[in-house]
N, C-alpha and C positions, 0 to 999 in steps of 0.2 A: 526549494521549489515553491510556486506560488499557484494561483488559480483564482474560479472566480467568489464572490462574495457569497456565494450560494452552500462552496467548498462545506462549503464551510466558513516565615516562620522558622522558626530554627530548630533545628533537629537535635534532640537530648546527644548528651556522649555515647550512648548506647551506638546512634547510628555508626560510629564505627567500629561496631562489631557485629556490622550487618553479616549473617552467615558466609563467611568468605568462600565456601565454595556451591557458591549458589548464583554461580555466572553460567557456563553452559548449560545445557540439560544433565538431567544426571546419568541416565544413560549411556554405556559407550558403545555401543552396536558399530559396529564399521559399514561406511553407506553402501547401500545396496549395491552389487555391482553388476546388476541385470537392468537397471534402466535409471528411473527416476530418482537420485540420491536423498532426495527429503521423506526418507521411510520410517512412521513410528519407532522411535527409540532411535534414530542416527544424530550422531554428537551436531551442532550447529559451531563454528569456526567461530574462537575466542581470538582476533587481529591482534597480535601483542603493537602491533607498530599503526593500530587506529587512529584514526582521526582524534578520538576520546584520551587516547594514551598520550598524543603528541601537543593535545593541547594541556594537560596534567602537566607535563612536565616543563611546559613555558609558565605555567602558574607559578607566581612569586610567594613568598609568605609560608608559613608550616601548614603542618597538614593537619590540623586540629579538627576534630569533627564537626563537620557542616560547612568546615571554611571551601571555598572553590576549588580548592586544590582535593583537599579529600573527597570533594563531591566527584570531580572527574576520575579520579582515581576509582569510586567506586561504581561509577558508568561503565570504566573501561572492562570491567573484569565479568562483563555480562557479551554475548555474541551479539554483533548489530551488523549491518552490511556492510561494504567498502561502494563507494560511489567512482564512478568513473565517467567524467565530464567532459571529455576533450583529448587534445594533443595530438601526436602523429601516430598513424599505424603501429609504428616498430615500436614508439613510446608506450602506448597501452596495451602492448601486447608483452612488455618487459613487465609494466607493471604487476597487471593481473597472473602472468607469470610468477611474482614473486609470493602474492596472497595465495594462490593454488597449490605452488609447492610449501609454503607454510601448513596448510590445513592438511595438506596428504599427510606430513611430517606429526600432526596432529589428530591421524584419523577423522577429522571430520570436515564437514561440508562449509562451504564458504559463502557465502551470499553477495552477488555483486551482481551491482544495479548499473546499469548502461542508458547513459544519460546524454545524448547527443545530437537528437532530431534536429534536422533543421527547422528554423521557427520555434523551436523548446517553448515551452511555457506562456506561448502566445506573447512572447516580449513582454511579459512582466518582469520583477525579481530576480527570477533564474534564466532570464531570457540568454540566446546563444545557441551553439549545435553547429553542425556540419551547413558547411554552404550551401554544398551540390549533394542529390543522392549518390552519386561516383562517389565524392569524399565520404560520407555518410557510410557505404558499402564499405570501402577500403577500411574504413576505420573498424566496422563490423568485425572485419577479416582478421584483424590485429587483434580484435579481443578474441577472438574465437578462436586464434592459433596459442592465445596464452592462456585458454583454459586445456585445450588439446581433449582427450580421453578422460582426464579425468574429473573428478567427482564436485561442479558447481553446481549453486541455482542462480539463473538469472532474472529479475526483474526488468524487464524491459522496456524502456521510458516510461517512467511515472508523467501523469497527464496528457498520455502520447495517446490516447482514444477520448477524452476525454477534453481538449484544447488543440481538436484540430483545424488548422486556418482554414475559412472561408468553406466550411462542414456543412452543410443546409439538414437537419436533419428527416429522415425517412417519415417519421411519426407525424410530426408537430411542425414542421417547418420551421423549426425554430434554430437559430446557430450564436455560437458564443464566443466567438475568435475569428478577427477580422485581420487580415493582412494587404496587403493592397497588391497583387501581384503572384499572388501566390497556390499551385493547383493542390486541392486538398486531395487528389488523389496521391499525391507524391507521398504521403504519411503513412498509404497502405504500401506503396510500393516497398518505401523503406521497412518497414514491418514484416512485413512478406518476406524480405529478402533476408533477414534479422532473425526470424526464425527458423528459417531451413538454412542458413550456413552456419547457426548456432546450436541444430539439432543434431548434426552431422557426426558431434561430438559425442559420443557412445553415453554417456553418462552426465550430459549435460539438462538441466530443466529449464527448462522458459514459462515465464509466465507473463500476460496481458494485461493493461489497464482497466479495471472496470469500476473505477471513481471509489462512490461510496454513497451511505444512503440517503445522507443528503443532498445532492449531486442528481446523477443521472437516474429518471426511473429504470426499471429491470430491463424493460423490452429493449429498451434505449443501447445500454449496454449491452447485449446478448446481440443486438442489430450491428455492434459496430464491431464487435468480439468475433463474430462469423465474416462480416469484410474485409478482418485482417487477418482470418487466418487461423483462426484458435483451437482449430480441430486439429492444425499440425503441432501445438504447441501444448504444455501439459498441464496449463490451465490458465487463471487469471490473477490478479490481486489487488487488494482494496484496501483504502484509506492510508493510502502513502501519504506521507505528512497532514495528516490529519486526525481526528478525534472524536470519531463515533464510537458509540460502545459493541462491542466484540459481539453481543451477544444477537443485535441487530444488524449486525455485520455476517454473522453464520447467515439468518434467514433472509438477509440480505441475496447473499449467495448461492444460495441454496437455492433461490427463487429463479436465477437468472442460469442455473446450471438444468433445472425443471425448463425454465424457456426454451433455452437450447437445442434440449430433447426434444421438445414438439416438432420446432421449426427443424431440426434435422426427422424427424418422422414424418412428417406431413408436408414438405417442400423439398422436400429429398434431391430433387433435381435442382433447386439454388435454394438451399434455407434463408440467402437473406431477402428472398421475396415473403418472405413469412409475414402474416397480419401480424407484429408485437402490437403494437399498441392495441388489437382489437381482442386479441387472444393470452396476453401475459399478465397475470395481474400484477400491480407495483405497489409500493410505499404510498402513492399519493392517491392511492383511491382501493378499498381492501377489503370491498365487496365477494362475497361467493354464495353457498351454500348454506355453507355454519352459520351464517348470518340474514339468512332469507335476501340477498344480496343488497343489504345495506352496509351503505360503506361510507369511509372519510377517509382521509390522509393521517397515516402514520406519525406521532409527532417522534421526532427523533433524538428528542430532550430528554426522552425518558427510556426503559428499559422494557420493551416490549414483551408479548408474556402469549405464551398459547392455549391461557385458563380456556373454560367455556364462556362463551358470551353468555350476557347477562340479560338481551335484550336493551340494553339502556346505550344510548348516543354517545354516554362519554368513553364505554368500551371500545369504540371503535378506534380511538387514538391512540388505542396501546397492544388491543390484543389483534391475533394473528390469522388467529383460524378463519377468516374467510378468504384470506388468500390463497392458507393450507387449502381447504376444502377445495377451492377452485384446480387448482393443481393437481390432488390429488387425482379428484374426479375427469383430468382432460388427459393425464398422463395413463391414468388405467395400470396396463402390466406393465409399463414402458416407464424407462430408471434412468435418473441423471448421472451422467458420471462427469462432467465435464469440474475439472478440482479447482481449488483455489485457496491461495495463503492470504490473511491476514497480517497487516503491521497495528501491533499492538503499541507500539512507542512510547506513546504519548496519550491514549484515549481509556486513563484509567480514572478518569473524572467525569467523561464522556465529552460533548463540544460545549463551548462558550456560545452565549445570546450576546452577540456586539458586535461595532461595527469593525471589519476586516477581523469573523470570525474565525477564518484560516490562518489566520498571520500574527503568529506567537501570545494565542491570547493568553491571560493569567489566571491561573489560580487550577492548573492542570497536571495531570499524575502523568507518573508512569503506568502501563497497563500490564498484562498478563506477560511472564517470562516470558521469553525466547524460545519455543520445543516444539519439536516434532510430533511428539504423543499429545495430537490435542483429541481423541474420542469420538471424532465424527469421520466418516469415511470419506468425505467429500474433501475434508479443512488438509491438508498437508503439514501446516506449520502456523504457527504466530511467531509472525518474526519481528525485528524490531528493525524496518530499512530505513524510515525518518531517522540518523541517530539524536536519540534525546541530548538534549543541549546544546544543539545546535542549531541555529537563526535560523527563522523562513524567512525574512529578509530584512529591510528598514522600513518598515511598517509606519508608513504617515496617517494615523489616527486625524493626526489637529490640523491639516491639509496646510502644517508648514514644517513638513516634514520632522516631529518630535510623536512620541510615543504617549500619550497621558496615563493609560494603561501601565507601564511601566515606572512612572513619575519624571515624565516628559524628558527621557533620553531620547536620541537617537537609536533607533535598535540596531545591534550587527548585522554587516552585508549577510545575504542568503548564503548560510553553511560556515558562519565564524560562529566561531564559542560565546553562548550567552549564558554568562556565569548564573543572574538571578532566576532565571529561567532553569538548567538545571538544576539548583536549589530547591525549586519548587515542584519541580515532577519528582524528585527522590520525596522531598517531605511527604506528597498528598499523591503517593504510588498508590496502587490497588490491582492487586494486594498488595499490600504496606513491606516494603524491606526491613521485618524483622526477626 
């Protein structure tokens, strides 16, 4: 998966004696079987037949520690999603069939990302997706008859709110995906219809695009998260292949579930006529109360923090509380509930400053396990849906198509195996797999 420019060592012998059973959560709770499966303490689905496992075993050479073969090996034994790209109805509905009864077979919950819009990824990298929304639907149909009743989560099109064609948007009039021909309602339709034939499924979760913090402001998202639907679905998720820090990623969230609220209190009859941009505070401007309402933009290089302000300017770049305050103060007795999961993947280093920051930059962790039990009532899960080691695509750095960043290879198509790349988010993981 790709997006736009805004997106965003060798390991001692020890590393393979990374704690071997410190892939799933440790947890075994069986998933809830009253609704939403991603419940504090339910196991997340270890794919023995992953993408990570099947490129392990095409790896040449011994498995010595740090070599690529041991790295994918010890990728594999951590829960990450399955991706499903394509193919015919009855094909992905065999497939996702197959991972669903694995994880029942396994007690726990399976993550599978549905990845098929038409126009996908604005024709970048991952460009592709369903022709027609009829195909589109049917293909829906196919996945959602091979999860059936039981107990998945879905992520549903990464980029799909976030790179939709010819979007003009509400706030700013600003749009960032152009197609020539193409009606951007047709991405709510499919969405809309994505999530009520996928909710139908007694035990199924859906969750919605809403970027990340470098990306869309809050209003932004929570404006396009209510025009497609988000109140029928069980919440949103952020930083799908990409590498902000988690922790700006909670109040990231948090922010835009707070928006939510308003614009469903106070616009009740259509929330998405809601003032956001006049009423939400965001990232690039973090103005409130706590701050006698001086504000700057967020920088998002660093780790944000809700000390007390200090009065002084360069506070304004890190700390939080005058967004808090603003929220606080417009939400009153009125409570967000709108949830949402994080993809921790890869953003255990947090993001890269270069150019095509979204597209395999160097020198990046692994982030926070995979689990359920993340502490905040809002977070569902950190899950791991980018899987780590795998290309965002052939990344042309030196605008003749070679990587410099890399040491001017060619990087692999979007979703093949990048051995030095994995390499690297195991070595400078955080927390460190030790």
């Amino acid at each position: 998966m790709a997006g736009p420019a805004t997106k965003l060592v060798s390991i001692a012998a020890a590393a393979a004696l990374v704690v071997l059973a410190a892939g799933p959560a440790a947890a075994c709770r069986t998933p809830d079987p009253a609704g939403n499966p991603l419940q504090p303490g339910a196991r997340l689905y270890v794919n023995p037949h992953s993408t990570t496992a099947q490129a392990a075993a095409k790896l040449r050479g011994p498995a010595w520690p740090g070599s690529p073969k041991a790295d994918a090996q010890l990728l594999a034994r951590f829960p990450s999603a399955t991706w499903f790209t394509g193919g015919t109805p009855r094909k992905v509905q065999q497939d996702v069939a197959t991972v669903v009864r694995g994880a029942q077979k396994a007690r726990a919950v399976p993550v599978l990302v549905a990845y098929d819009t038409s126009n996908r990824d604005c024709g970048q990298y991952s460009a592709g997706g369903a022709q027609t929304t009829a195909e589109y639907e049917a293909w829906i149909d196919g996945l959602a008859a091979g999860i059936g009743n039981a107990p998945a989560a879905v992520i549903l099109e990464p980029d799909g709110l976030g790179l939709i064609p010819n979007y003009v948007s509400k706030i700013d009039g600003s749009s960032n995906c152009t197609i020539a021909g193409v009606d951007p309602a047709q991405r709510f339709t499919q969405l809309g219809y994505a999530i009520d034939r996928l909710k139908r499924g007694r035990h199924t979760a859906v969750y919605l695009d809403a970027t990340h913090t470098g990306w869309q402001n809050v209003g932004e998202s929570a404006q396009r998260l209510l025009e497609a639907g988000v109140q029928r679905a069980d919440g949103f998720f952020l930083d799908v292949s990409n590498y902000q820090y988690s922790a700006n990623l909670v109040d990231y969230g948090t922010w835009i579930s707070d928006c939510i609220a308003l614009a469903e209190r106070d616009s009740a009859a259509d929330p998405t006529a809601y003032d956001f941009g006049g009423n939400c505070g965001n990232q690039y401007w973090d103005g409130g109360p706590a701050t006698s309402w001086a504000g700057a933009g967020l920088d998002n290089t660093r780790v944000w923090s809700s000390q007390p302000y200090s009065g002084t300017a360069t506070d304004l770049t890190w700390n939080t509380v005058g967004i808090d305050s603003r929220y606080a103060a417009a939400l009153g007795t009125t409570t967000a509930t709108t949830h949402f999961v994080i993809d921790t993947s890869r953003n255990g280093q947090g993001p890269w400053v270069g150019t095509l920051d979204w597209c395999n930059p160097p020198g990046r962790g692994l982030g926070l396990r995979p689990t359920t039990t993340t502490g905040n009532p809002l977070v569902d899960a950190y899950l791991w849906v980018k899987v780590p080691g795998e290309s965002d695509g052939q990344c042309d750095r030196s605008g003749t198509g070679t990587d410099p960043e890399w040491g001017g290879i060619v990087d692999p198509a979007a979703g093949a195996w990048f051995p030095a790349q994995a390499h690297q988010l195991i070595a400078l993981a955080s927390p460190a797999l030790t």
